[in-house]
C-alpha positions as CSV (number, residue, x, y, z in Angstrom):
1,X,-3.0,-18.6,-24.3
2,X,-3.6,-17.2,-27.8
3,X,-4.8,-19.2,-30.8
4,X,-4.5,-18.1,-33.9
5,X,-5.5,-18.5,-37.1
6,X,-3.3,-16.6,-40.4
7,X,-5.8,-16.6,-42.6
8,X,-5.1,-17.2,-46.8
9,X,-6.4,-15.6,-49.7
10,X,-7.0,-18.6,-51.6
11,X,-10.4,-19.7,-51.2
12,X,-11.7,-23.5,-51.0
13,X,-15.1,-24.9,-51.3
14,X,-17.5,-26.2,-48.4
15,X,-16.0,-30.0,-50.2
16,X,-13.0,-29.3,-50.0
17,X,-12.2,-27.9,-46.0
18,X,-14.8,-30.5,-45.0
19,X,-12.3,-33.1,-46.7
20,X,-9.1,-31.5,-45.3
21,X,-10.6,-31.1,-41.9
22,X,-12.0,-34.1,-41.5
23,X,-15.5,-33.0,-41.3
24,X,-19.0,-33.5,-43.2
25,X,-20.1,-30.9,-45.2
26,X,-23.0,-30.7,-42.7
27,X,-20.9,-30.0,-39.8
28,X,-19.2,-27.2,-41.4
29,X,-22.2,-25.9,-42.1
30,X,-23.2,-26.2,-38.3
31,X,-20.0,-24.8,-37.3
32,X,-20.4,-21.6,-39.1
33,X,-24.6,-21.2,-38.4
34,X,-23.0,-21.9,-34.6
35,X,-20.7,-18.7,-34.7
36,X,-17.5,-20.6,-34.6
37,X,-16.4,-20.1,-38.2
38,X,-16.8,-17.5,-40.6
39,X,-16.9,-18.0,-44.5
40,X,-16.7,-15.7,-47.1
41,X,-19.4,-15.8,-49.9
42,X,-19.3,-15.6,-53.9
43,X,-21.2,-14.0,-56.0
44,X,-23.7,-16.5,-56.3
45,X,-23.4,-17.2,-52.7
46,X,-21.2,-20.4,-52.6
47,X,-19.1,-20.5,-49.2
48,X,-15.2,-19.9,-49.1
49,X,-12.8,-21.3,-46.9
50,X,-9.5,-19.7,-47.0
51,X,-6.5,-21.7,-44.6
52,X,-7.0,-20.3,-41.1
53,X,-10.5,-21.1,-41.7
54,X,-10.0,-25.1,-42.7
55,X,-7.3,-25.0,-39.5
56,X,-9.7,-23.6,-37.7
57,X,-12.0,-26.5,-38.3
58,X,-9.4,-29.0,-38.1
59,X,-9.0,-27.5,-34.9
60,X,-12.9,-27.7,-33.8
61,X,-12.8,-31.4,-35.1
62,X,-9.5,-32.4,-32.9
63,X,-11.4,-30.6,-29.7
64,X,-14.8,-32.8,-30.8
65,X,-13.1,-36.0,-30.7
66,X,-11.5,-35.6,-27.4
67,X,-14.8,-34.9,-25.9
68,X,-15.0,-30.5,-25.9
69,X,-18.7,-29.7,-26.3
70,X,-19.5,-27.0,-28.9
71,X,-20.0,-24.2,-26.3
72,X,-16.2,-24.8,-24.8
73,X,-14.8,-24.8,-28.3
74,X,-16.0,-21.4,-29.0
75,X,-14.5,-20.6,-25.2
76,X,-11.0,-22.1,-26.6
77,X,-11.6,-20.3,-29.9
78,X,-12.3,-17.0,-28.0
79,X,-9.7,-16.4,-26.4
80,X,-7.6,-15.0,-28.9
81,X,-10.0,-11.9,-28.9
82,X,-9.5,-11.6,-25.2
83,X,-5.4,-11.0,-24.5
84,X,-5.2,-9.5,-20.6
85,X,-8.0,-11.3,-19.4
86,X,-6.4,-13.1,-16.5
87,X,-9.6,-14.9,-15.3
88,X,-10.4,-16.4,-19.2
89,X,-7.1,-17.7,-19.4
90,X,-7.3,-19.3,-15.9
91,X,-10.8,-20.9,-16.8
92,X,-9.8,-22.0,-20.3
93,X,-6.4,-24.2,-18.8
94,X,-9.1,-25.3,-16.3
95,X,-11.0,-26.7,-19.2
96,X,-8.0,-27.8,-21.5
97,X,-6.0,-29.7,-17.9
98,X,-9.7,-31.7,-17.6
99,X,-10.4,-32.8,-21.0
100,X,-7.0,-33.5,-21.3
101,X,-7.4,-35.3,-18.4
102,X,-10.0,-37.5,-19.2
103,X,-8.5,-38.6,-22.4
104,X,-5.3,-40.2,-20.2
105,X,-8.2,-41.5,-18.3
106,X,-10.7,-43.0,-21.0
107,X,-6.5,-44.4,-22.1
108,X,-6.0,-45.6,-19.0
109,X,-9.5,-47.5,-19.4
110,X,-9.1,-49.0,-22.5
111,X,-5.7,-50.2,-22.4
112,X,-6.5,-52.0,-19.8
113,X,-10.0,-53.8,-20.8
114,X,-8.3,-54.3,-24.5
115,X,-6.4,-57.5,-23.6
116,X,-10.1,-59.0,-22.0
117,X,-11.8,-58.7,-25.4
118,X,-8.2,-60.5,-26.9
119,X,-9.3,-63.8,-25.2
120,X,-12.6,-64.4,-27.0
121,X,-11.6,-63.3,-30.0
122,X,-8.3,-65.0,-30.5
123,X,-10.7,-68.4,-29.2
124,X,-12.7,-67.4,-32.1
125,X,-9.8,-66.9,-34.5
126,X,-8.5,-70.1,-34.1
127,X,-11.7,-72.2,-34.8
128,X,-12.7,-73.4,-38.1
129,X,-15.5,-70.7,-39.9
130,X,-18.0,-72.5,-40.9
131,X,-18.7,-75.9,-39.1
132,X,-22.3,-77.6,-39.9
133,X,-22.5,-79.3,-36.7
134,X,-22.0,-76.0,-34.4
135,X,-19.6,-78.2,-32.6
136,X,-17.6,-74.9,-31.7
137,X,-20.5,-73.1,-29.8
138,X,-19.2,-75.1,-26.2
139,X,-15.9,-73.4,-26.9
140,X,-17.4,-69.6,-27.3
141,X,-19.6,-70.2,-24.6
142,X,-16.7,-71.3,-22.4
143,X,-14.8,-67.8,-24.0
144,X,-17.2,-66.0,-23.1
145,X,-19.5,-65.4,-25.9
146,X,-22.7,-67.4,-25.9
C-alpha cells in the first residue's frame, strides 16, 4: 500500500490548510513539531503549505476522526517510504481492517441506541415550551427524563 502525496508549488498559509483541512491552526502546528508534516519557511519564517501537504493533513484529520492515534498515522503515512517491506504492509492492513472495523461497530451501536433517545425527545417536542404550572414534568418523568 503506497500513499502518496504530489506535492504543489503554490504555497498556502498555516490559515489557510488549517481551513481546507479541517484543522486548527494549533493542530497543524502539532502535526508538523510531531514529524508528520513538513512546511516550508519564508523569509521571515512564516510556514508554507503547498497541496500534498494540506492533503496530507486532510488525510491526518480523516484518520483522527475515525479513532487512529497520532503514532499509527505516522505508521499509515510511512509506508510510502517503505515499498518491499512485506511485514509493514501486513501490520499497516492489520491496523487499517481494525479501525475500520470499529467504525462499522461504533455504526452498528449508534444506529441502534438512536431510535431510544427519539422517544423522549419527540415526548418533549410535542409539549407546550413554557408552562407556569410545570404540569408537563409527569409526562418527562414517565419519558424518561426526570
Amino acid at each position: 500500500m503506497t500513499i502518496s502525496f504530489k506535492c504543489n508549488p503554490f504555497l498556502s498559509g498555516i490559515g489557510v490548510a488549517a481551513r481546507i483541512s479541517g484543522l486548527t491552526q494549533r493542530a497543524v502546528r502539532l502535526y508538523e513539531e510531531r514529524g508528520l508534516i513538513e512546511t516550508a519557511r519564508t523569509e521571515r519564517g512564516a510556514r508554507g503549505y503547498d497541496a500534498g501537504t494540506i492533503q496530507r493533513l486532510t488525510f491526518i484529520a480523516t484518520a483522527r476522526a475515525m479513532g487512529f492515534s497520532l503514532a499509527e498515522i505516522g505508521q499509515v503515512l510511512d509506508a510510502g517510504d517503505r515499498h518491499g517491506d512485506e511485514e509493514h504492509a501486513r501490520r499497516l492492513r492489520t491496523l487499517i481492517t481494525t479501525h475500520h472495523e470499529q467504525a462499522v461497530s461504533r455504526l452498528a451501536r449508534i444506529r441502534t441506541l438512536a431510535p431510544k433517545l427519539g422517544v423522549p425527545l419527540a415526548t418533549l417536542d410535542e409539549r407546550p415550551s413554557a408552562r407556569a404550572d410545570n404540569q408537563d414534568r409527569p409526562a418527562l418523568v414517565a419519558a424518561g427524563n426526570p
